[in-house]
N, C-alpha and C positions, 0 to 999 in steps of 0.2 A: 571363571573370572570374566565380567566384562566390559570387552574394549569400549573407548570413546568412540568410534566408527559405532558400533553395536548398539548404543545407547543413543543415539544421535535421530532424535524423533521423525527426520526427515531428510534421509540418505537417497541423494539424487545419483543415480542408474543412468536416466538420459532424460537427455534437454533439447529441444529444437525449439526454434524460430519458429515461427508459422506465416507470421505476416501481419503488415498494419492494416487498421480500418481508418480509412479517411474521411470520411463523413457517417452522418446518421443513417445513412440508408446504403451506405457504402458496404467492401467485403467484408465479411468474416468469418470465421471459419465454422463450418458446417460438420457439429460431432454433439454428441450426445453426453461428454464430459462435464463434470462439475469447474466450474470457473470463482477462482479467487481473485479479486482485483487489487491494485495497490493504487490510492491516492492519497494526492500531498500537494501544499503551493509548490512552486517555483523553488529552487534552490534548497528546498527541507532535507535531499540527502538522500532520493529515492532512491537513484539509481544505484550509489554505494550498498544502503540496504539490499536491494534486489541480489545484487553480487554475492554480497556477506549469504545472504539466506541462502543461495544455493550452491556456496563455496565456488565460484567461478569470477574471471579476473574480471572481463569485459560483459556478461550477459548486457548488462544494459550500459549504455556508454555515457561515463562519469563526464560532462560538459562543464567547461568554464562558462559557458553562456545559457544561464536558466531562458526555460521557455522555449527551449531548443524541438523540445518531442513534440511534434502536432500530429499527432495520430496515434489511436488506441493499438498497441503493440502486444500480440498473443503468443505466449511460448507452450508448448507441453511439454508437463513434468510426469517424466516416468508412467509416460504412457498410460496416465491417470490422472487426469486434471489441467487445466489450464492457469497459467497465470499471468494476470491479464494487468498491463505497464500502461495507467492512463496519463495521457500529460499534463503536466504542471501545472497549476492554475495562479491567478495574482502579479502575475511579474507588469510589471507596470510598462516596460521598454518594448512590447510587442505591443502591437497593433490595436486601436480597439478592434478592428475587424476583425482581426485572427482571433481575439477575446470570445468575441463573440459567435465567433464560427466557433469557437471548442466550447462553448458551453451547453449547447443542443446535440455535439458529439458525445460529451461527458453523460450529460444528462441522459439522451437517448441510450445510451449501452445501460444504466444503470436503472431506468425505466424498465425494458423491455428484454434483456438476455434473460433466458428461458433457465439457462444453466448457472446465472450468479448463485454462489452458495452464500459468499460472504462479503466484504472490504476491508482491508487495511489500511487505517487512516493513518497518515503519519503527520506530526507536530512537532514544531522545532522549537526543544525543550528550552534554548535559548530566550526564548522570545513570548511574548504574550500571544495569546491566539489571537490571527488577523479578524477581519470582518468576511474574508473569503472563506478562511477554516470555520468561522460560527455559521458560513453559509452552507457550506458543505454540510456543515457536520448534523443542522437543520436538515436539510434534504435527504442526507439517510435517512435520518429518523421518522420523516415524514414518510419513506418506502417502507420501514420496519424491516430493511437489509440488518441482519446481523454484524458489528460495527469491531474488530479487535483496532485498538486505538494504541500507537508508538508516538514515544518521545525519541526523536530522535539527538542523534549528537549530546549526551549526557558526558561524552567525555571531556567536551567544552566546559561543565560545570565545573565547580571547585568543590570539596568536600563539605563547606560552610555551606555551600548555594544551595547543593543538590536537594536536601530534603524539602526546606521549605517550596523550592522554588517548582518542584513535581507536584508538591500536596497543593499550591494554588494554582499550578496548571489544573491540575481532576478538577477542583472545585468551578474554574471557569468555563470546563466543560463539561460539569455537569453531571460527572461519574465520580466511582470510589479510585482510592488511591490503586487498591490492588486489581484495578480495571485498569492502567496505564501501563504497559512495558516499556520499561526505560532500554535504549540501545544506541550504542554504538559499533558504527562500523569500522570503526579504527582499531579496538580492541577486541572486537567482537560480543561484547557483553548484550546478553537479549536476542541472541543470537536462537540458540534452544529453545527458548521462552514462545519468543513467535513462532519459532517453526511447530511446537508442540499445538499451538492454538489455531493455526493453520491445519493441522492435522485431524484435531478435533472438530471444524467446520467443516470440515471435507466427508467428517462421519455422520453428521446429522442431516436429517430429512430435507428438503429442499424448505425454504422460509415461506416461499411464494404459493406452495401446495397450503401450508398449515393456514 
């Protein structure tokens, strides 16, 4: 018979911190690991996801003040990959400076890490996609990073809302519907989902070789 523990595509062993990188040319951790990233504006719900994903209370610390994270923050998981907590982008009430200081941070890790395998966008199913999310989600594509795309906070929707309001998210991003995992971290739904799709990037060849 098998347990939920058993079945669970990505049963975290151990976790550590590693450390932030604070600018583009700043630290960062020096390994030969595959690295998964996770981006999202400002307030999308990253850091709950982060937690939800690796069943832990605090990994990333759930802030009433978006815009809080200014610096690319590197964990390893099980001593097999990195996952790598970029910050927010969009929050209008920071700085243009700090804006614009994190945008050549952002950029530059996503340019240049040897060891990205993939990105996790996250989109806040709430809401129509910004001009920052079409920027970003431009700029992948322009890398040809392999892109798993979350709706976040579906549990906010209503059962009326939910279908349409995912099937004209995909469409203004550009992808199929079963290209968007719907998640919440409230309830945990999409929880497996991503973890299983994160597992599967972690299997395939580096993007940047092919």
């Amino acid at each position: 018979m098998t347990t939920a523990r058993e079945a669970d595509p990505l049963v975290i062993r151990r976790l550590e911190f590693l450390g932030g990188q604070a600018s583009a040319t700043g630290w960062k951790p020096v390994s030969e690991l595959p690295e998964i990233a996770f981006s999202g504006r400002s307030n999308v719900g990253k850091s709950s996801l982060l937690n939800k994903l690796v069943r832990r209370k605090a990994l990333a610390r759930v802030s009433g003040t978006p815009g809080k994270t200014r610096e690319i923050n590197f964990f390893r998981v099980n001593d097999a990959f990195h996952l790598v907590d970029l910050p927010g982008y969009g929050y209008a009430r920071v700085s243009k400076t700090a804006r614009n200081a994190w945008r050549p941070l952002i950029e530059g890790y996503l340019r240049t890490s040897k060891h990205l395998r993939g990105v996790v966008q996250l989109i806040d199913a709430r809401h129509a996609p910004s001009a920052d999310d079409f920027r970003m989600m431009d700029f992948l594509a322009s890398l040809g990073v392999p892109t798993i795309v979350v709706a976040t906070k579906v549990d906010k929707l209503s059962r009326s809302e939910r279908g349409p309001t995912l099937t004209a998210l995909a469409t203004q991003l550009g992808i199929e519907d079963d290209q968007l995992i719907p998640f919440s971290a409230r309830t945990g739904e999409g929880r497996d989902d991503l973890a299983q799709a994160v597992v599967s990037l972690l299997s395939q060849p580096s993007w940047r070789e092919s």
